[in-house]
C-alpha positions as a Markdown table, in Angstrom:
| # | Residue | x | y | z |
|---|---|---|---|---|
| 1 | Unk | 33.1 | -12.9 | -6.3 |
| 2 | Unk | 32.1 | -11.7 | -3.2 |
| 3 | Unk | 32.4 | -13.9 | 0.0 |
| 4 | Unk | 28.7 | -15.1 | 1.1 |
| 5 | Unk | 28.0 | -13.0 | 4.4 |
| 6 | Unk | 27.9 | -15.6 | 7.9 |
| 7 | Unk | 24.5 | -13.1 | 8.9 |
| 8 | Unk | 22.0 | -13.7 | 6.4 |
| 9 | Unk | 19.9 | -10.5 | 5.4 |
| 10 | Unk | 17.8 | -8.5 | 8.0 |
| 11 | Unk | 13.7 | -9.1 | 7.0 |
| 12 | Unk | 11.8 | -6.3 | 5.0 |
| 13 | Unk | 8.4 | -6.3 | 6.8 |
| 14 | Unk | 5.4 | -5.3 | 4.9 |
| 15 | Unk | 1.8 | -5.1 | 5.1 |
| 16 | Unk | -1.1 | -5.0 | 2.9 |
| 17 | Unk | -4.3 | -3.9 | 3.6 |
| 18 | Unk | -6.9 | -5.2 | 1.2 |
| 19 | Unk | -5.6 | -8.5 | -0.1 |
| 20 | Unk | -7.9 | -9.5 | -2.4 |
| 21 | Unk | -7.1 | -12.3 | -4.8 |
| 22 | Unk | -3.4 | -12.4 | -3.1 |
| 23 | Unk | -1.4 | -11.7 | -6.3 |
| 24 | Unk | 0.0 | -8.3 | -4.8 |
| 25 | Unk | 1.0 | -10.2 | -1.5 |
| 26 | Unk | 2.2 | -13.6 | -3.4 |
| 27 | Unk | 4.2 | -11.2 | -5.7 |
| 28 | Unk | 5.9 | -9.8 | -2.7 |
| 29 | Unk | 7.1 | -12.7 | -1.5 |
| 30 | Unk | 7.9 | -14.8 | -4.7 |
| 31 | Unk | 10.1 | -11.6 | -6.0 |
| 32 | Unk | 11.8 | -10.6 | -2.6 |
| 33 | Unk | 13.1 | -13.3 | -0.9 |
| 34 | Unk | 13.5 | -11.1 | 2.4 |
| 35 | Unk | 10.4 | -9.8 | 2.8 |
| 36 | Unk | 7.6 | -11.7 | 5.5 |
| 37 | Unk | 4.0 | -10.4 | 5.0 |
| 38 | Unk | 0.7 | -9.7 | 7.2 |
| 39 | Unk | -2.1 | -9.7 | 4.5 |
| 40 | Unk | -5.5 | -8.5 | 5.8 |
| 41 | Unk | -8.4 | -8.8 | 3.8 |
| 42 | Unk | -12.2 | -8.1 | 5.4 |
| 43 | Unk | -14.1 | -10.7 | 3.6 |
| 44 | Unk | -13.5 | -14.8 | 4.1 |
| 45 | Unk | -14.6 | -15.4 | 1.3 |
| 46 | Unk | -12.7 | -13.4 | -0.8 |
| 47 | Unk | -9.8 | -15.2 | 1.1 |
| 48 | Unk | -11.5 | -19.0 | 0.5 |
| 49 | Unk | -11.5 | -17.9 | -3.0 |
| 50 | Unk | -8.2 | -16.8 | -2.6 |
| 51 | Unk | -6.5 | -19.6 | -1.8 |
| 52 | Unk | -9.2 | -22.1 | -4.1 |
| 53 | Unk | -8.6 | -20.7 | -7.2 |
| 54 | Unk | -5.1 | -18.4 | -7.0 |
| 55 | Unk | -3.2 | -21.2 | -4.3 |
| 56 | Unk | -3.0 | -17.8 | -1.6 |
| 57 | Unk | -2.2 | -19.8 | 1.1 |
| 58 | Unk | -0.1 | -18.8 | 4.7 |
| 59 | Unk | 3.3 | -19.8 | 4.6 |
| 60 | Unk | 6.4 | -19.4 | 6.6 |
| 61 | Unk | 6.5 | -16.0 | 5.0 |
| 62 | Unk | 3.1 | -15.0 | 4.7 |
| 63 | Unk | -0.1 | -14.5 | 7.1 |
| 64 | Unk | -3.1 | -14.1 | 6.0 |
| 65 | Unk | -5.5 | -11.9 | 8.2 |
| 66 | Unk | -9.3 | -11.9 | 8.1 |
| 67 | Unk | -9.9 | -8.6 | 10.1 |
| 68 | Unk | -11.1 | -5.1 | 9.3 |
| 69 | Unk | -8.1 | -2.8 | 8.6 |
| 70 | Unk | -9.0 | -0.1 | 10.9 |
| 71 | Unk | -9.3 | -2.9 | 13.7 |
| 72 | Unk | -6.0 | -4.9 | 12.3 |
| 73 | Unk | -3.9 | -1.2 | 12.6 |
| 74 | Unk | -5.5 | -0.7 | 16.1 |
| 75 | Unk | -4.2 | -4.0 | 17.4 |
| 76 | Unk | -0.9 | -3.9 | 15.2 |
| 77 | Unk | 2.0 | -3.0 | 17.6 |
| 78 | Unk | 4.0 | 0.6 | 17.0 |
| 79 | Unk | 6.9 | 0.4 | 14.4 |
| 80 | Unk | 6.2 | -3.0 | 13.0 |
| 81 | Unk | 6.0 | -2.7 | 9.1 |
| 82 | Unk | 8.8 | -1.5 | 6.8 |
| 83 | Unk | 6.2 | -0.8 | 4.3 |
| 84 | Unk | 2.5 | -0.6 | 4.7 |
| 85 | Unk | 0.7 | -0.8 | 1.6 |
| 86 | Unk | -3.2 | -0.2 | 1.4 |
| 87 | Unk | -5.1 | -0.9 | -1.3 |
| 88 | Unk | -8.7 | -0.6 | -0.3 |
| 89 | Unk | -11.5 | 0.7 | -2.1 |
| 90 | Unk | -15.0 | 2.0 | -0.8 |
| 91 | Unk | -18.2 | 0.8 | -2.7 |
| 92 | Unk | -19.5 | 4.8 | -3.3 |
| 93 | Unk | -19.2 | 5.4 | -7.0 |
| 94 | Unk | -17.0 | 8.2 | -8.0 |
| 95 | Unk | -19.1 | 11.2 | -8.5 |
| 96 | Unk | -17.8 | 14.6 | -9.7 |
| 97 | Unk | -18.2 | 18.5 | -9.6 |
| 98 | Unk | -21.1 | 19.0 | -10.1 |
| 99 | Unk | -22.1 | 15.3 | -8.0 |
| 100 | Unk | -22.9 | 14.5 | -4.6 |
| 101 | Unk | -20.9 | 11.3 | -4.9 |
| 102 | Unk | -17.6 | 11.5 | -3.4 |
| 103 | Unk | -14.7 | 12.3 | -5.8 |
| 104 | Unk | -12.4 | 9.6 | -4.2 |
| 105 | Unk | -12.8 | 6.4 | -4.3 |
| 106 | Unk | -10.1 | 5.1 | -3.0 |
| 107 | Unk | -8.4 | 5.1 | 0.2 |
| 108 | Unk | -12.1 | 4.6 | 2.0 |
| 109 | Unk | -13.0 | 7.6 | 4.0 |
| 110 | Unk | -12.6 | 4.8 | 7.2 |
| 111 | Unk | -9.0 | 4.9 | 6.7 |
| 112 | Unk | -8.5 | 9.1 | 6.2 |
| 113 | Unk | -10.2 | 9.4 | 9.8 |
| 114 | Unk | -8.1 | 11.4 | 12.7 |
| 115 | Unk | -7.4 | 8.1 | 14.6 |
| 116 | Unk | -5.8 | 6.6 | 11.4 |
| 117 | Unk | -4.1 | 9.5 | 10.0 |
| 118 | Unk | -4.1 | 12.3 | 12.2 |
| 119 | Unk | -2.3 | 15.7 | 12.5 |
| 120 | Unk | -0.5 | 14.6 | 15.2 |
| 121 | Unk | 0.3 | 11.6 | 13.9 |
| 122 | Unk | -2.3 | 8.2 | 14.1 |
| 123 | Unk | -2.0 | 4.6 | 13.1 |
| 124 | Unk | -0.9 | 4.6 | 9.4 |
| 125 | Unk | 2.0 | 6.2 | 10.8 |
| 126 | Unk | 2.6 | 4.8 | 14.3 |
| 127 | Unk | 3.1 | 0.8 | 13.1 |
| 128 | Unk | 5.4 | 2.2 | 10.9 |
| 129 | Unk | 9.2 | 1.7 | 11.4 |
| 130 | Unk | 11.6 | 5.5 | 11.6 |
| 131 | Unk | 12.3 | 4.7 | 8.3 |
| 132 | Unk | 9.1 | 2.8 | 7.0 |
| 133 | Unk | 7.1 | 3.7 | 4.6 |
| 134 | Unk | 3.8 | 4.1 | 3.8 |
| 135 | Unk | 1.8 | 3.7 | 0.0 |
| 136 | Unk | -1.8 | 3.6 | -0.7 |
| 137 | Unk | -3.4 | 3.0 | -4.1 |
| 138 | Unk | -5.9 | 6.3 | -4.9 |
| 139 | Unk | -8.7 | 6.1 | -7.5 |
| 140 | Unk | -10.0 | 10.2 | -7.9 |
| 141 | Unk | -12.3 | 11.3 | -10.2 |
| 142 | Unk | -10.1 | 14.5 | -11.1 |
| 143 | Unk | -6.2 | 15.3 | -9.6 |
| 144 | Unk | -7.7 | 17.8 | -7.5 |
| 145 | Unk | -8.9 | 15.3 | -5.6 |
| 146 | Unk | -5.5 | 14.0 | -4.4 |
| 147 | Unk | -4.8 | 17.1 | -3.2 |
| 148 | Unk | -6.6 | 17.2 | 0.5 |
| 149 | Unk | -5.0 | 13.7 | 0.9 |
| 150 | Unk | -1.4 | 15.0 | 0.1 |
| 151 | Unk | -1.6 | 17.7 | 2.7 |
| 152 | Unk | -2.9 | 15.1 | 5.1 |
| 153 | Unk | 0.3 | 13.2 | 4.6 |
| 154 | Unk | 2.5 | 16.2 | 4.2 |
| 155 | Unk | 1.3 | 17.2 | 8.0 |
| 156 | Unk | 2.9 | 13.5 | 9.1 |
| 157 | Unk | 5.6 | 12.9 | 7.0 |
| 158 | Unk | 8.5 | 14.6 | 5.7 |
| 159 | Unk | 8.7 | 13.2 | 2.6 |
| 160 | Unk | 5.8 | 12.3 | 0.0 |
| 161 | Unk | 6.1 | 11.2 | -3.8 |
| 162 | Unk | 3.0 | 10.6 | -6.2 |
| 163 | Unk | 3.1 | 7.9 | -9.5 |
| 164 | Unk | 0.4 | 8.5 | -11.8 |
| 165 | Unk | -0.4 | 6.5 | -14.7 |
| 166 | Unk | -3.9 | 8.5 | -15.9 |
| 167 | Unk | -6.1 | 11.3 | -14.3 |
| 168 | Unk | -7.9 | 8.3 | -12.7 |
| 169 | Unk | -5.2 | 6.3 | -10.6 |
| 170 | Unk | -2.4 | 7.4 | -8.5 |
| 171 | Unk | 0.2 | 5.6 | -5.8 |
| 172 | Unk | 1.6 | 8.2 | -2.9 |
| 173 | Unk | 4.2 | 7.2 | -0.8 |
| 174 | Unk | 5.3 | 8.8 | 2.5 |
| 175 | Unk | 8.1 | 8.4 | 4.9 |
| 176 | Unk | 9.9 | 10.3 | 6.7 |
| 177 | Unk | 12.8 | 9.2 | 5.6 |
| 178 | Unk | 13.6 | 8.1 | 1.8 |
| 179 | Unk | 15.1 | 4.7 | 3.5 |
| 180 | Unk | 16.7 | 1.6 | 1.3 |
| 181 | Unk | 13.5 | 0.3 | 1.7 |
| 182 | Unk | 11.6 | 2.6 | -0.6 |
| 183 | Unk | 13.7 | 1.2 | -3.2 |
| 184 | Unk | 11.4 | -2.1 | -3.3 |
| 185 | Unk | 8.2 | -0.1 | -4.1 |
| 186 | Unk | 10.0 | 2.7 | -6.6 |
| 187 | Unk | 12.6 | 0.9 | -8.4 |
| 188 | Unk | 11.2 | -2.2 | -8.9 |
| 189 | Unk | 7.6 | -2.3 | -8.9 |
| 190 | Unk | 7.2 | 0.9 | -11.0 |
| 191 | Unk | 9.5 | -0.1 | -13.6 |
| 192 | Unk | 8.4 | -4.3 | -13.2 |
| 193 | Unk | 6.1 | -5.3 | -16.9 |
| 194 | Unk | 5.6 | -8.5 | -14.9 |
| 195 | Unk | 4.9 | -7.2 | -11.3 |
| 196 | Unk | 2.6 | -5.5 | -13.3 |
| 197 | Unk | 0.4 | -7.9 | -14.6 |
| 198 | Unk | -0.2 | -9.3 | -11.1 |
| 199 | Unk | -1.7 | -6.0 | -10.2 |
| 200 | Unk | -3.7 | -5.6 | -12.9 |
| 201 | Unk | -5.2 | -9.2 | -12.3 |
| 202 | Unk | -6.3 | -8.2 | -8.6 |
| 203 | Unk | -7.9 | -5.1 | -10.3 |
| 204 | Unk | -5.2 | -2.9 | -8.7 |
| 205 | Unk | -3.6 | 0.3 | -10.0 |
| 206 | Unk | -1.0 | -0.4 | -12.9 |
| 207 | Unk | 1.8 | 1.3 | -11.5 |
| 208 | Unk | 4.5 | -0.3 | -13.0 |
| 209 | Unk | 3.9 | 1.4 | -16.1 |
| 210 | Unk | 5.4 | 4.6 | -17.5 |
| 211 | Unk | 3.6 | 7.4 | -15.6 |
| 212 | Unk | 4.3 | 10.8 | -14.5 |
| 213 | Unk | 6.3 | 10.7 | -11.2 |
| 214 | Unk | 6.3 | 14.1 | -9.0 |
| 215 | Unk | 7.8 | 14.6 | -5.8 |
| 216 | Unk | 6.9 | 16.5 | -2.9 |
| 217 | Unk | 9.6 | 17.1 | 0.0 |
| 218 | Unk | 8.5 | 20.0 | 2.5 |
C-alpha cells in the first residue's frame, strides 16, 4: 500500500459550454472527484428544467452559469480551464452540396469567429491553461466539412486528434501540449459504456463508443 499523500490532489478545471440537461457536467463531477466545473448554458429555462427534473443543481464543485458563451469566454480570465469542452449547436439545419444550408451544424458559426478562435490565437485558446485542452462536439453533414475547422485549430495548436463514431458526429481535441489531463477526455470517456449513456441522454455525440480515432500533430 502506498502511504496517503499529506497534499491532497491539485483540481482539474473544466468548462462546458452548452449544458443542457446537466448530465455531461454532473458526470464530470460524480466520476472525477478532482475536477470543479463552470457550466454555461444560454437558456434559464433549460437550466430550471435542469435542476426540476435531472437534480442539476450548483454545488461546492459545480457552477452553473446562465450567460451566452461568447460573452462567458470574453469575461473568463486567461489560462483558467484545464479543459474546455463546448457542445453547442446552432438551429440551421444541415444542408449539403448541392444546399444553401450550412454543412456544419455544430460548433455554431458564433463560436468559429476571429475573436474566438483566431490565427493569432483568441478566446477558446487564451482561458486555456499551457497545457489545457480544448474539445468541441461537431455535427457535419459530410467529413469534408471538418476539414476548414481542423486547419483552424491546427493554426493555434500544436496538437489536434479527431474521434469519429459515423460520417455525422465527430469530437476534436487540441492542445498544445498532450498533458495528463487529456487522459480524462481520451482514456476514459471514449472507452466509458456508462459515461456514455449520459451523453446520449443530453442528445450529445456518443463518443464513448468504438469509433475511428485519427491524429493530427503538425
Amino acid at each position: 500500500l502506498q502511504p496517503v499523500s499529506p497534499t491532497p490532489p491539485s483540481r482539474v478545471c473544466v468548462g462546458v459550454l452548452g449544458a443542457g440537461g446537466g448530465a455531461l457536467p454532473s458526470a464530470l463531477c460524480s466520476f472525477f472527484p478532482r475536477v470543479s466545473l463552470d457550466a454555461v448554458e444560454l437558456s434559464p429555462k433549460v437550466i430550471e428544467l435542469a435542476g426540476e427534473f435531472f437534480d442539476f443543481k450548483e454545488n461546492a464543485r459545480l457552477k452553473i452559469h446562465q450567460a451566452d458563451a461568447v460573452d462567458f469566454l470574453a469575461a473568463s480570465p486567461a489560462g483558467k480551464f484545464d479543459i474546455l469542452l463546448l457542445d453547442i449547436a446552432s438551429n440551421t439545419p444541415l444542408g449539403g452540396p448541392d444546399d444553401e444550408s450550412p454543412m456544419l451544424q455544430a460548433p455554431p458559426a458564433e463560436l468559429m469567429t476571429e475573436d474566438m478562435l483566431g490565427p493569432s490565437g483568441g478566446h477558446l485558446k487564451r482561458v486555456l491553461t499551457a497545457t489545457g485542452v480544448l474539445a468541441i462536439n461537431v455535427i457535419a453533414s459530410h467529413p469534408e466539412a471538418i476539414k476548414p475547422l481542423k486547419e483552424k485549430l491546427l493554426q493555434n495548436f500544436s496538437w489536434v486528434s479527431s474521434s469519429s463514431t459515423s460520417a455525422s458526429f465527430t469530437v476534436l481535441f487540441a492542445s498544445d501540449k498532450v498533458p495528463p489531463t487529456a487522459s480524462i477526455i481520451q482514456d476514459t470517456v471514449l472507452t466509458n459504456p456508462e459515461f456514455g449513456k449520459l451523453f446520449e441522454i443530453d442528445h450529445v455525440l456518443k463518443i464513448c463508443e468504438t469509433g475511428h480515432s485519427s491524429y493530427i500533430r503538425r
